[in-house]
N, C-alpha and C positions, 0 to 999 in steps of 0.2 A: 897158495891159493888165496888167502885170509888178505894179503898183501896187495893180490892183482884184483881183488876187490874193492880194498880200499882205493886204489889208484884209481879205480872206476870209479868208484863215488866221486873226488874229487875232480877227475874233468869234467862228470856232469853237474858239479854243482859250478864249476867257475865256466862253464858252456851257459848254463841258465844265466846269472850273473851279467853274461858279456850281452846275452841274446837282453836283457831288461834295461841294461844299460843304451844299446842301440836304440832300443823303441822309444825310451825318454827322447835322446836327443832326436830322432826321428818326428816326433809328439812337438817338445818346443821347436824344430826348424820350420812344422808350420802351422803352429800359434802366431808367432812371429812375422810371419808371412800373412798373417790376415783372416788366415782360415779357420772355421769354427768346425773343428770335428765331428761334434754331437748333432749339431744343428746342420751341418753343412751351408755355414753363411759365411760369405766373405767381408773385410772391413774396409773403410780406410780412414787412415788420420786425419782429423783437420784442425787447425788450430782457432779457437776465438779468441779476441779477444774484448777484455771488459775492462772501463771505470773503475769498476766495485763489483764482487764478488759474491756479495750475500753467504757468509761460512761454505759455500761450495768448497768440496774436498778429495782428493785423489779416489778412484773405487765409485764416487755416486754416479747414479744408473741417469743415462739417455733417454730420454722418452721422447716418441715421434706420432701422433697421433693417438692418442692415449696407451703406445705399447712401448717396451724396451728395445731398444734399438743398438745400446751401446753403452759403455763406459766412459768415465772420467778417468783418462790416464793416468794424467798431472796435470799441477798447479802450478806455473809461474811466473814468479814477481820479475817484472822487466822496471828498466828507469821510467816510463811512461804508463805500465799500465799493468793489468795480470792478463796470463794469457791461459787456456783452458785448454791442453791437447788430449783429445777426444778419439777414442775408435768409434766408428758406429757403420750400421749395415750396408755395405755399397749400393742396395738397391733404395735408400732413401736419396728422397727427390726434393733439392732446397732451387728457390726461383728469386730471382729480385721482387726484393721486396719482403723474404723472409724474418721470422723471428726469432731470437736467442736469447733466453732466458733463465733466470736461476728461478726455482718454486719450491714453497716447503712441502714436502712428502704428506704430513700430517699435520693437527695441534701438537703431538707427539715430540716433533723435533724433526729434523732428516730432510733432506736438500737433493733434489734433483734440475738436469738444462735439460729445459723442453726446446723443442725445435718445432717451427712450422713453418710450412711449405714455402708460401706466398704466393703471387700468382703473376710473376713476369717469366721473362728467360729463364730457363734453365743454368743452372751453376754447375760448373766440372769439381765436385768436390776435390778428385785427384790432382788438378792442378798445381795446388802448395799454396794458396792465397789462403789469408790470412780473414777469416767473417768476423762481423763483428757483434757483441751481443748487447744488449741492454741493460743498463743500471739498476740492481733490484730498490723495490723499495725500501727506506728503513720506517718501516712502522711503528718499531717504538720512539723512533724520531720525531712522525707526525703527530705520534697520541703527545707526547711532551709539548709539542708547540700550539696543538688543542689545548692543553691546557695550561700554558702560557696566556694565550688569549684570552681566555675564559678568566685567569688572575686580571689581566691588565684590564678586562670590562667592569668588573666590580669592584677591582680597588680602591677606586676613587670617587666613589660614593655614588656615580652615576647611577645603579641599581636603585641602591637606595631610595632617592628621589624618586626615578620610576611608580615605582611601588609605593611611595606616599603620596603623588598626585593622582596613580588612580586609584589607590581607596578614597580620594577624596571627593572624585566621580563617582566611584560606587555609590558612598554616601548620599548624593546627592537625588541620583537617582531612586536609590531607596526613598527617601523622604517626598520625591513628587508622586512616585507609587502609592505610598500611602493616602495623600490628596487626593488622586484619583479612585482608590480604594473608599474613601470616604462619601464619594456622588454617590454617582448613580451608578456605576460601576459601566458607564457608556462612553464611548469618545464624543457622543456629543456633549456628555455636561463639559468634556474637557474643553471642547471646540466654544462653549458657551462661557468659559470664565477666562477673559480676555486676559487677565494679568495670571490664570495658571498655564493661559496657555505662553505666554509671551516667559517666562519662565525655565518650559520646558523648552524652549526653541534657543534659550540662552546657555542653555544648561548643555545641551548638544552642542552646542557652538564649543563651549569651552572642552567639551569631552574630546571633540574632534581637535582638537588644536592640539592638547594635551598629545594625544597622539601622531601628531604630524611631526611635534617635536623632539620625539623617539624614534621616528620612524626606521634612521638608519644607527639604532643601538643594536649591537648584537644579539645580546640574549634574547629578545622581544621582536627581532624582524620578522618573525611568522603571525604573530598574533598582531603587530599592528596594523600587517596589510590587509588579514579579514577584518578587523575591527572597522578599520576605514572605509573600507569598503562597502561594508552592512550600515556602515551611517551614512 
C-alpha cells in the first residue's frame, strides 16, 4: 500500500513538472511572437538607425507621447553606423516626417528613444525599413567649447582694454556731473556755458566711438547694443 502511494506521488509530482514546463514554453512562443499577455498589446520590431547613440542601451524604455510603448531590444554597431532594434506597440502611428531620438530620463542619469508621429504619410512599421533617428546632443561638448571661447575672448588682452576705456568714460562722465552739480543744478546753466556744453558733446562722442569699437567683442555684445542705442 505504502509503495502504490509513493508511486502516486511521484507521477503527480512529474505530471505537474511537465504540465509548468509546457506553460513556460507556451508563455515564451508568444512573447516572441509579439504578444504581451498582461496587457494584451501586440509589438513590432523596427530597426533605427543613428550617427551617435547618446549611451542608449539594450532594456531602455520606448516612449511615444509622453507613455511607454516599447523597449530597446539591442544595440548595434554596424561599419556605417549603430542601429537601434526596438519592439514597440503595433498601434503606434509614425508619418513622414517623424522623429527619433535618444533623451536623458533625468538629471539622475538614464536614457530613453522618444518617438514622434509627424504629420505626413503613414509608415508600414512592419515593412523591415530601416528609420532613421537623430544625433543626440553632446552637451558636455558644447559647455567645453563655451568655454573655449570664453578663453580665446580674454586671453589676449582684449577684455582688458575694454574695461580700461570705459572707466575711462565712466571717469569722465562723473567729473562733467559734478560741473553740472556745481550750477544751478538746471540744463539751462549747462545749455548757458558754451565750453561745458561743448565738452559734454565731446565727451559722448568719444563714449560712443569707444563702444562702436567693441561692438562686435563677445563678452560685451549685449550691453553695447543698449549703450548705443541709449546715446
Amino acid at each position: 500500500m505504502a509503495r502504490r502511494k509513493g508511486d502516486a506521488f511521484a507521477e503527480f509530482v512529474t505530471g505537474v513538472f511537465m504540465l509548468a514546463v509546457l506553460a513556460l514554453l507556451v508563455y515564451f512562443t508568444i512573447v516572441i511572437s509579439g504578444v504581451d499577455l498582461v496587457l494584451g498589446r501586440e509589438y513590432v520590431r523596427v530597426a533605427i538607425a543613428f550617427d551617435g547613440i547618446g549611451g542608449l542601451k539594450d532594456h531602455d524604455n520606448v516612449m511615444y507621447r509622453g507613455t511607454k510603448v516599447g523597449t530597446v531590444d539591442r544595440v548595434s554597431l554596424t561599419s556605417t553606423n549603430l542601429v537601434a532594434t526596438v519592439d514597440i506597440d503595433r498601434n503606434v502611428v509614425l508619418r513622414t516626417g517623424y522623429r527619433a531620438y535618444v533623451q536623458s530620463m533625468s538629471l539622475l542619469g538614464g536614457n530613453c528613444l522618444v518617438l514622434e508621429e509627424g504629420a505626413g504619410e503613414k509608415l508600414d512599421l512592419a515593412s523591415g525599413n530601416t528609420l532613421r533617428g537623430e544625433t543626440p546632443t553632446d552637451w558636455m561638448r558644447d559647455v567645453a567649447q563655451i568655454a573655449k571661447n570664453l578663453s580665446d575672448a580674454t586671453s589676449g588682452g582684449e577684455l582688458r582694454t575694454i574695461v580700461t576705456n570705459l572707466s575711462v568714460v565712466s571717469e569722465k562722465i562723473r567729473l562733467v556731473s559734478e560741473r553740472i552739480a556745481d550750477g544751478e543744478g538746471t540744463l539751462g546753466r549747462l545749455s548757458a556755458d558754451d565750453a561745458l556744453y561743448k565738452e559734454l558733446e565731446g565727451l559722448l562722442r568719444d563714449a560712443r566711438q569707444v563702444l562702436d569699437n567693441y561692438r562686435d567683442t563677445t563678452p560685451i555684445t549685449t550691453f553695447t547694443s543698449l549703450a548705443t542705442g541709449a546715446l
